[in-house]
C-alpha positions in Angstrom: 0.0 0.0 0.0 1.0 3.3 -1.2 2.0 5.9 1.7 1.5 9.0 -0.1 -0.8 10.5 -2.7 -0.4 13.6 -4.6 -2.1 17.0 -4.3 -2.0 19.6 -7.0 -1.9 23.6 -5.8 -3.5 25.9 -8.0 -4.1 29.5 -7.2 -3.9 31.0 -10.6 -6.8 32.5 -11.5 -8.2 32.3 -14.8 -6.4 34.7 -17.4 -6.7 37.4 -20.6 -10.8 37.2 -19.6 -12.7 39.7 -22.5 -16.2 39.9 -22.9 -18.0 41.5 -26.1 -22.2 41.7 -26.5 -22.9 41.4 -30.2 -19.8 40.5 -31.4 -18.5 44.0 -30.4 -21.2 46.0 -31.7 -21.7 49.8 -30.6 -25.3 49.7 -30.5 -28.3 46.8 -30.2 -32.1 47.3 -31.2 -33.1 44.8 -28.9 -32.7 44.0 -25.0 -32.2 40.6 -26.4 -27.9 40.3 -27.4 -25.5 37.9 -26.6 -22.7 37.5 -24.6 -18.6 36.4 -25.9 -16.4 35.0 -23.5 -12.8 34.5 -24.1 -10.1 33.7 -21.8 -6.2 32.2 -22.1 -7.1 28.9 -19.9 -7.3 26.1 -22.2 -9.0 23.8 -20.0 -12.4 25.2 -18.9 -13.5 22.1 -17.2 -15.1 22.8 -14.5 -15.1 26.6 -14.6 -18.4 28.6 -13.6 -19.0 32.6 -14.6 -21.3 34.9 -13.0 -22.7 37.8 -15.3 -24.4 40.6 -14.0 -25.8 44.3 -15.2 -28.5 42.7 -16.7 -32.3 41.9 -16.4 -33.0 40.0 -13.0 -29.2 40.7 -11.8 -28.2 44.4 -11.7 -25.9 44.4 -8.8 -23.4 41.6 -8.2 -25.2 40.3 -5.3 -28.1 39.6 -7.3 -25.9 36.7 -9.8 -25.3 33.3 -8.7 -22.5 31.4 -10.3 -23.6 29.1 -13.5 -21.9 26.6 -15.4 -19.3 28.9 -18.1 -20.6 28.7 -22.0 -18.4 30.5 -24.2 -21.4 32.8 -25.5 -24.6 33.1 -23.7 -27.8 35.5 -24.6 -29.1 37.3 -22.0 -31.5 40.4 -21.4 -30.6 44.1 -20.9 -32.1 46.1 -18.5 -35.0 48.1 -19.6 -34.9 51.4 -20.8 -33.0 52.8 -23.5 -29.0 53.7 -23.1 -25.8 53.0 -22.3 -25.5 49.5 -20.8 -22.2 47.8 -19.1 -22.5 44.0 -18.4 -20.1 42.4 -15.9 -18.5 38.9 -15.8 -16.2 37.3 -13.7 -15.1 33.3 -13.7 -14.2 30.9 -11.5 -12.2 28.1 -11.9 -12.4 24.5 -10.7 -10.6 25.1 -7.7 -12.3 28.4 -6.5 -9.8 30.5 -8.4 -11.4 33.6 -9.3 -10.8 36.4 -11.8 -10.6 39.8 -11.7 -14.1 41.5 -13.3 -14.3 42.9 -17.1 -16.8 44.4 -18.3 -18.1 45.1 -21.7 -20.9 48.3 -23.1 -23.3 48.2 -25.9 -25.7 51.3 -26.4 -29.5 50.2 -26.5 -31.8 52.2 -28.5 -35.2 50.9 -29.6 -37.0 53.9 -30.6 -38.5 54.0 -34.0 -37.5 57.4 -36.0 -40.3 59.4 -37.1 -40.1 61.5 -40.0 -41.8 64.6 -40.8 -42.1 65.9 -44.4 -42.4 69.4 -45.5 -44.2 70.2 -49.0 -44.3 69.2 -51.8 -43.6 72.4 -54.3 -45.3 70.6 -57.1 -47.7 67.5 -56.7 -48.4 67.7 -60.1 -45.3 67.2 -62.6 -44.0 65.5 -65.7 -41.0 64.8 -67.8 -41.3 68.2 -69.8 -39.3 70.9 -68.9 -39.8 73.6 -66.3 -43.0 71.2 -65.2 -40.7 68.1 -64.1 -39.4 68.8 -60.7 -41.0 68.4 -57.4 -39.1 69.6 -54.4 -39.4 68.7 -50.8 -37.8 68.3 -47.3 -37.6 66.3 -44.6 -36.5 66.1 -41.1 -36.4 63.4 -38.4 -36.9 63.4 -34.8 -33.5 61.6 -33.6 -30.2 61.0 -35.2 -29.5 59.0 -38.2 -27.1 57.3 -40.2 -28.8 56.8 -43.5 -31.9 57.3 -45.5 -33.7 56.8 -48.6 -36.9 58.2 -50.6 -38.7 55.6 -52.1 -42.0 55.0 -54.1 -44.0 52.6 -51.9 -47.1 50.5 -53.0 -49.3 52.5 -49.7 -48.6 54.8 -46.8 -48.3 51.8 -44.6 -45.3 50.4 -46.6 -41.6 49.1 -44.7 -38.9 50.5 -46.3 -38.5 47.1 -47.7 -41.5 47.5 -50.0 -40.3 50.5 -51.3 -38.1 51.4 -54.5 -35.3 53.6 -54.1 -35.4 57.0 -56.5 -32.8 57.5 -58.6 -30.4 60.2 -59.9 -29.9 59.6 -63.5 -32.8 61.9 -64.6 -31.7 64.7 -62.3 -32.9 64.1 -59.0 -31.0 64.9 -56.2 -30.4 63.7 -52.3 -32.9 60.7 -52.9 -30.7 58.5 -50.4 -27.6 59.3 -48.3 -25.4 57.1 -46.5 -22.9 59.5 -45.2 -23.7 58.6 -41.3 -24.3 61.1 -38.3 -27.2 63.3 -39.0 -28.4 65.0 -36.2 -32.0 65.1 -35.3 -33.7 67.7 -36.7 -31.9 68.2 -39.6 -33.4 69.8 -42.6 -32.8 67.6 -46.0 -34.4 68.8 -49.5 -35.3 66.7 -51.7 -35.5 67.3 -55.8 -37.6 64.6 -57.5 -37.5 64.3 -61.4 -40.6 62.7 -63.7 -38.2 61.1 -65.8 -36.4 59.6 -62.6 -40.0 58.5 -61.5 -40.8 57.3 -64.6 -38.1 54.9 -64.5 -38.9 53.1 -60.9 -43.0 53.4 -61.5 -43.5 53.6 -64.9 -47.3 54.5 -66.2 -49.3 58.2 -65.2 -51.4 57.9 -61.5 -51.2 59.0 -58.5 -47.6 58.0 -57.1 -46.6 57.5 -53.2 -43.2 58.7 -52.3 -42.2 57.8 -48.7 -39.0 58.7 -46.6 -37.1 56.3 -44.4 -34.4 57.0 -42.0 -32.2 54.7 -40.0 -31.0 55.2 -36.9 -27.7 54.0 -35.2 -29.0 50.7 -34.0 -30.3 49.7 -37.7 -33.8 50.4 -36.9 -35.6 51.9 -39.9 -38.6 54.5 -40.0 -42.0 53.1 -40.6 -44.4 55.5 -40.1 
């Protein structure tokens, strides 16, 4: 019979721990994201994390310790803003590590948009009597927009058609990022450039969308 055994001592903690919600993304449209865990450790086995800032644990006090998953989704707290999550691990043997956090920015609201005009709601492709001017404005920032003919008022941007420029039109669409809310944007439209995306004479509905940071596109 054997008269001694062997005992391992371990009081590293685990190492390098990063989190990232979305892959790193600066903003979510959702409370719903999800969670990346990486760490230097190679063997997890047996390792447990504890996540809080998040629906049903704000403060620390409020997370248990739970099996570690490299990615997890969890919930955001309510309310739009700037969110931090918190993570710590454990190891196997109690080992814990320091905290790191990671922020995402939540913002759900839908933009509204508010159209002025337009000049002409009568035009055609002759000239002096085909241009229609317009403007438009939108209650929070945005990062992109578009003017599109839609099939009825009630349309997602989706269902639209874009406008184009060949025929003269101008700022149909912009993609240049960081428009402030509130700012003013005219808008030329052309027959011959609405000829091209809805051919035929009618009544014709032109809608505006705007995008906000987040990806979340005007609908009404």
């Amino acid at each position: 019979m054997a008269s001694y055994f062997h005992v391992t001592l371990d009081t590293t903690a685990p190492s390098d721990v990063a989190l990232t919600i979305n892959n790193g993304a600066l903003y979510a449209s959702s409370t719903a994201v999800n969670l990346n865990i990486t760490l230097a450790d190679d063997q997890t086995e047996g390792y447990q994390m504890k996540i809080w800032g998040v629906a049903g644990a704000q403060e620390e006090a409020q997370a248990g310790w739970e099996n570690f998953v490299p990615s997890k989704g969890v919930n955001l707290t309510d309310g739009d803003g700037r969110k931090t999550v918190f993570l710590k691990l454990r190891d196997d043997v109690g080992n814990e590590s320091l905290t790191v956090s990671a922020q995402i920015t939540l913002n759900t609201s839908v933009p509204v948009v508010t159209v002025t005009g337009p000049d002409r709601s009568r035009i055609s492709t002759e000239d002096g009597f085909g241009k229609s001017v317009f403007h438009f404005s939108a209650d929070v920032p945005f990062e992109a927009y578009k003017v599109c003919v839609v099939p009825a008022v009630s349309a997602q941007q989706e269902e639209g058609i874009s406008i184009p420029t060949e025929g003269g039109s101008l700022n149909t669409s912009g993609e240049e990022g960081g428009y402030p809310a509130s700012t003013d944007v005219e808008v030329t439209i052309t027959g011959a450039d609405l000829e091209r995306v809805s051919p035929g004479d009618g009544v014709k509905v032109i809608k505006v969308f705007v995008r906000n940071a987040s990806g979340i596109w005007s609908v009404v």
